[in-house]
C-alpha positions as CSV (number, residue, x, y, z in Angstrom):
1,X,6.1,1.2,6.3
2,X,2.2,1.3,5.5
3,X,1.4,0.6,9.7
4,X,3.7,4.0,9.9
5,X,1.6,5.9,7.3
6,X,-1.9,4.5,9.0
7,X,-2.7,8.0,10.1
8,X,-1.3,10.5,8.6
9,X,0.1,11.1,4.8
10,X,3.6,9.6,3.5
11,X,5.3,9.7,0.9
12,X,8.3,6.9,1.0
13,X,11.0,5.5,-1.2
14,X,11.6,2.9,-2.9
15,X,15.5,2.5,-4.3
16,X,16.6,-0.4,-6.1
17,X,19.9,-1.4,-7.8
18,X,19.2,-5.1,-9.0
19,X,15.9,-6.3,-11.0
20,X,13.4,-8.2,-8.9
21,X,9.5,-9.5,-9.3
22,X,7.1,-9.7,-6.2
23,X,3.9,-12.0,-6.3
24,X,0.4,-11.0,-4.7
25,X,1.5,-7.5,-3.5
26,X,-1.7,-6.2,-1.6
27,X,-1.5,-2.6,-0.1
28,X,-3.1,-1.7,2.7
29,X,-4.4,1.5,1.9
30,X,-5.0,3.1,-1.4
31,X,-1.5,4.4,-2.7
32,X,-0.2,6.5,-5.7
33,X,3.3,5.4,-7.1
34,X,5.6,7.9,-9.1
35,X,8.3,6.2,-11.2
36,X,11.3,8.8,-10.9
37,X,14.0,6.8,-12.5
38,X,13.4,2.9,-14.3
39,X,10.3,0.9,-15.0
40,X,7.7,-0.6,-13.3
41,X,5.8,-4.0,-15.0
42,X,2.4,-4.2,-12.8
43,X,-0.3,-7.2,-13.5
44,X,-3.4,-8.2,-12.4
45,X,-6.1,-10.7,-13.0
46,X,-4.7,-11.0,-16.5
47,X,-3.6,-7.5,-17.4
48,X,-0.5,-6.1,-16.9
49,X,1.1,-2.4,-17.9
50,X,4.6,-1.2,-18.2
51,X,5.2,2.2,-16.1
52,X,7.7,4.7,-16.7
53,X,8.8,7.9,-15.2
54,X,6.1,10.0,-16.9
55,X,3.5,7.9,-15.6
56,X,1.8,7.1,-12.3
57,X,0.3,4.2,-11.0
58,X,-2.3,4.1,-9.0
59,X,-2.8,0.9,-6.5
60,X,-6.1,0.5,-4.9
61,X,-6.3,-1.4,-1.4
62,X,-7.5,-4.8,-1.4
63,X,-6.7,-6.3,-4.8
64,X,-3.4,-8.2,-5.5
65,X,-0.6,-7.2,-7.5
66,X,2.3,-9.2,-9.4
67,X,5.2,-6.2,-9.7
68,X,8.4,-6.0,-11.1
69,X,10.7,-3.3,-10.9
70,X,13.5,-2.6,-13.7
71,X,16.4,-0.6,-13.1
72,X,18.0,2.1,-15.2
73,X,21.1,3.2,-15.6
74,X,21.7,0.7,-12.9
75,X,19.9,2.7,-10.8
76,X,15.3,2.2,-9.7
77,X,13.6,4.7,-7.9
78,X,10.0,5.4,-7.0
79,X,8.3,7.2,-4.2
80,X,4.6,5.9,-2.6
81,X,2.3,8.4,-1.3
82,X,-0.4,6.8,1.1
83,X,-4.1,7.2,1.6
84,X,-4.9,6.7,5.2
85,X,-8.4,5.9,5.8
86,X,-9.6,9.2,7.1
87,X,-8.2,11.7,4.2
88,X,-10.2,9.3,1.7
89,X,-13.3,9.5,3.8
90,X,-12.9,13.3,4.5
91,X,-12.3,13.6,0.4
92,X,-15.3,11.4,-0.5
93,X,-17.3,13.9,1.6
94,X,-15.7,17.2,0.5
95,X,-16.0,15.2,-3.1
96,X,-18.7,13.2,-4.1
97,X,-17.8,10.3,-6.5
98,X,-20.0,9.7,-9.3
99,X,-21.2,6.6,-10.8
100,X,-18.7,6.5,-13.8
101,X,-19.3,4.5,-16.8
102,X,-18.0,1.1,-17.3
103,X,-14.3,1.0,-19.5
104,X,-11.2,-1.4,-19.7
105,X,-9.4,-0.8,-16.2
106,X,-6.3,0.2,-15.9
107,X,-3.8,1.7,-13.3
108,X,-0.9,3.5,-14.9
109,X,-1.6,6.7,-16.3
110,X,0.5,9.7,-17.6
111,X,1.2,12.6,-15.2
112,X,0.6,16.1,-16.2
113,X,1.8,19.4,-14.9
114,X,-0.5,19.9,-11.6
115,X,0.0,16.7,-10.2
116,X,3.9,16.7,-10.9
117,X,3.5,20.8,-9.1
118,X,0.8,19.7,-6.9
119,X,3.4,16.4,-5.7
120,X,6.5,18.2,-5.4
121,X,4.6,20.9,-3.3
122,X,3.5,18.6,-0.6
123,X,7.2,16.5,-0.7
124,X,8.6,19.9,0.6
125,X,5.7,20.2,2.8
126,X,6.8,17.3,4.3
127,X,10.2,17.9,4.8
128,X,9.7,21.2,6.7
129,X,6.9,19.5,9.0
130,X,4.1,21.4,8.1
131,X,1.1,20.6,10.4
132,X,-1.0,17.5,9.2
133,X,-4.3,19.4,8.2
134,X,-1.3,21.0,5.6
135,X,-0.7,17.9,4.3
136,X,-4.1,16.3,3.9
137,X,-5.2,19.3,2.0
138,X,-2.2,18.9,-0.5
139,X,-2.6,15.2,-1.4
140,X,-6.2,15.9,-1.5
141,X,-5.3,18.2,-4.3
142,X,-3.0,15.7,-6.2
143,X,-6.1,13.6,-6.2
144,X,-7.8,16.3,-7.9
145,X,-5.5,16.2,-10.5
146,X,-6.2,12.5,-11.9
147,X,-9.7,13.0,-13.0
148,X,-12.9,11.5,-11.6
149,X,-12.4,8.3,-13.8
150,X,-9.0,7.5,-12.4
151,X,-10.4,8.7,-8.6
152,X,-12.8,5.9,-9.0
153,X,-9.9,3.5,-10.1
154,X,-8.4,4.0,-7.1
155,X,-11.1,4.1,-4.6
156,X,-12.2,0.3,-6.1
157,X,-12.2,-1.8,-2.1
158,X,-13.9,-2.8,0.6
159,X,-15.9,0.5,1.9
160,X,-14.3,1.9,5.2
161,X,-17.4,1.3,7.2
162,X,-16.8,-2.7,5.7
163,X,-15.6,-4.8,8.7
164,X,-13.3,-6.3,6.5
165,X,-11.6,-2.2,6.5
166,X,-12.2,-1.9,10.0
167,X,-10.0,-5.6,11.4
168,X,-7.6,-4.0,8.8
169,X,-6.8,-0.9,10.5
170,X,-7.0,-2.2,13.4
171,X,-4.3,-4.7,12.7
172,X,-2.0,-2.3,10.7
173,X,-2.5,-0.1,13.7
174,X,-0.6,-2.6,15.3
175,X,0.9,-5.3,13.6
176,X,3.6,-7.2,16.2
177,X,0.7,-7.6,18.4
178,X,-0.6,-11.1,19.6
179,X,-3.7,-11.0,17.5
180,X,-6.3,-13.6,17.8
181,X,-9.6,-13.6,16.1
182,X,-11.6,-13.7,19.8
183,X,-9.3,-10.6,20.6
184,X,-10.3,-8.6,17.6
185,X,-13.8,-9.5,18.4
186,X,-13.6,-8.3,21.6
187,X,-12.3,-5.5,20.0
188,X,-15.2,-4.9,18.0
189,X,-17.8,-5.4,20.5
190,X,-18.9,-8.8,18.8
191,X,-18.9,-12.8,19.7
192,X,-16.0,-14.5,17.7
193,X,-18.9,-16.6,15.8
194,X,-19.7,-13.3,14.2
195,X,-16.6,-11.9,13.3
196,X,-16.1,-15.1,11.3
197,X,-19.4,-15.3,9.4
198,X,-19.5,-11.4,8.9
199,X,-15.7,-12.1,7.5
200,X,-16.6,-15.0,5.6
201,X,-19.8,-13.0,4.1
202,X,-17.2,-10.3,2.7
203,X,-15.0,-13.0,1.5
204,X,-12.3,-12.5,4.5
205,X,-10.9,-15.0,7.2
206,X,-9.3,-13.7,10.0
207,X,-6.2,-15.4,9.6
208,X,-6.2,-14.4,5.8
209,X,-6.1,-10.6,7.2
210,X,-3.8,-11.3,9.7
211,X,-1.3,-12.5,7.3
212,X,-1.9,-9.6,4.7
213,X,-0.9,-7.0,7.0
214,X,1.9,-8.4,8.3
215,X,3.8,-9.8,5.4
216,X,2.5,-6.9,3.1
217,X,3.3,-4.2,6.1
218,X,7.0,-6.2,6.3
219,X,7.5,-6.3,2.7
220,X,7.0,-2.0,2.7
221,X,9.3,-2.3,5.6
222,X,12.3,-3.8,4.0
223,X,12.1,-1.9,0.6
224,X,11.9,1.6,2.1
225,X,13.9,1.3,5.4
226,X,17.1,-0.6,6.6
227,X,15.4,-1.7,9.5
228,X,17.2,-5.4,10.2
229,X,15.0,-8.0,9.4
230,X,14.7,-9.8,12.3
231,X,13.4,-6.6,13.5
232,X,11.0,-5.7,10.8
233,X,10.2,-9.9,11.9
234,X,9.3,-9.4,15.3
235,X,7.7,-5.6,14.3
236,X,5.4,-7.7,12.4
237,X,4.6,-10.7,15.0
238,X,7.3,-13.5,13.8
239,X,9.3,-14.2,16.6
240,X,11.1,-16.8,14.6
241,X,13.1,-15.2,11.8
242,X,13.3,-18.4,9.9
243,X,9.0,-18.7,10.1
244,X,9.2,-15.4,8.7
245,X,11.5,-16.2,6.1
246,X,9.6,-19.1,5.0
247,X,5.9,-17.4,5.0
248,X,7.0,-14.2,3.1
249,X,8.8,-16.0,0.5
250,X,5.4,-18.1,0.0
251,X,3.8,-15.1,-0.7
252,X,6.2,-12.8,-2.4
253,X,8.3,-15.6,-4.8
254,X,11.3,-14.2,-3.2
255,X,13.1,-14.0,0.6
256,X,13.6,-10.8,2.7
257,X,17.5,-10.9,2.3
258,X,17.1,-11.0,-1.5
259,X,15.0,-8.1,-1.7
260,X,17.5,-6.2,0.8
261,X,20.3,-7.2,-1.6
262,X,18.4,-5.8,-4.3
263,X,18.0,-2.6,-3.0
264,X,22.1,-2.3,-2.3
265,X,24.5,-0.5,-4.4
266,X,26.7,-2.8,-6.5
């Protein structure tokens, strides 16, 4: 799950068996996907790209996605790596970004030999443990590998010091808790009156926040683990499984059990 990852670098899988679209993905934190095996159709505002399994996509935080995801050989698989907050403020000071100059966006882009070496190195970095400062130098070096064009891509959000980025962490830090915007306030050291016009001058609501985290935090939840979903429910603050039912297939254009079928072996 992207709360999980909050802190310290993941990389997580995604395995699907059946063909399914989501609407308005957001992530939480900037994220790089590798397509091992199938396709990935991803869209915004009104672009969309077609990823394989020599590409890489890059998602930024903050912007919303439509996705599909297109077995083959019966068989999808991707991994995410996430960003947390800190490795892209310590790599924006280690690594300056440039103003770069203005060109057609896009997200998927081909990989090349020292990200594939650079990817694979931290995977097994991972699996044997290897202290955090370990990791955090590794993923800073796949980021090395995009180019500064692609950095900047993926960088495209709210700044971290933006209290829009700061309710965010906060909330992915902990997502099943009874939020409230006077608690978050509080939080903050700030009257509820100003969280909501400071909110409202980034172009945030509370409530708007709140619900991103959650459902988008749930949805990473139920493609990568096999978590129950009442659980990954109540993990996420729905105490009512059928509320949470109901407000993720609102968002997402398809229900929690669905996207759990899709991702069973036939």
């Amino acid at each position: 799950m992207q709360a999980e990852a909050e802190s310290r670098v993941a990389i997580q899988e995604i395995r699907m068996y059946q063909a399914h679209a989501l609407h308005r993905v957001k992530l939480l934190m900037p994220a790089l996907c590798r397509i091992r095996q199938g396709k990935k159709a991803v869209s915004w505002g009104e672009q969309s790209d077609m990823a394989n399994n020599s590409q890489i996509i890059l998602f930024p935080s903050g912007h919303e996605f439509g996705i599909a995801n297109y077995p083959e050989g019966g068989f999808y698989l991707a991994e995410m790596l996430y960003l947390p907050p800190g490795l892209i403020q310590r790599f924006r000071q280690f690594y300056p970004l440039e103003p770069q100059e203005e060109s057609k966006r896009g997200f998927c882009i081909r990989q090349n030999e020292e990200l594939v070496f650079c990817w694979e190195q931290l995977k097994s970095a991972l699996l044997k443990k290897l202290p955090g400062q370990v990791l955090e130098h590794l993923a800073m070096a796949i980021l090395l590998t995009l180019g500064k064009n692609n950095i900047s891509d993926l960088f495209l959000s709210h700044p971290q010091d933006s209290l829009v980025s700061r309710c965010q962490n906060l909330l992915l830090a902990n997502p099943g808790a009874r939020w409230t915007a006077p608690e978050m306030a509080r939080q903050l050291f700030m009257s509820t009156s100003t969280l909501r016009r400071h909110l409202a001058a980034e172009g945030e609501s509370f409530q708007n926040l709140l619900d991103d985290v959650r459902l988008n935090n749930a949805l990473a939840a139920i493609q990568t683990t096999h978590t129950p979903i009442s659980e990954v429910a109540r993990e996420n603050g729905y105490l009512c499984p059928s509320r949470f039912t109901a407000r993720f297939q609102k968002r997402f254009q398809i229900t929690p059990r669905a996207l759990r079928q899709a991702a069973k072996a036939q």
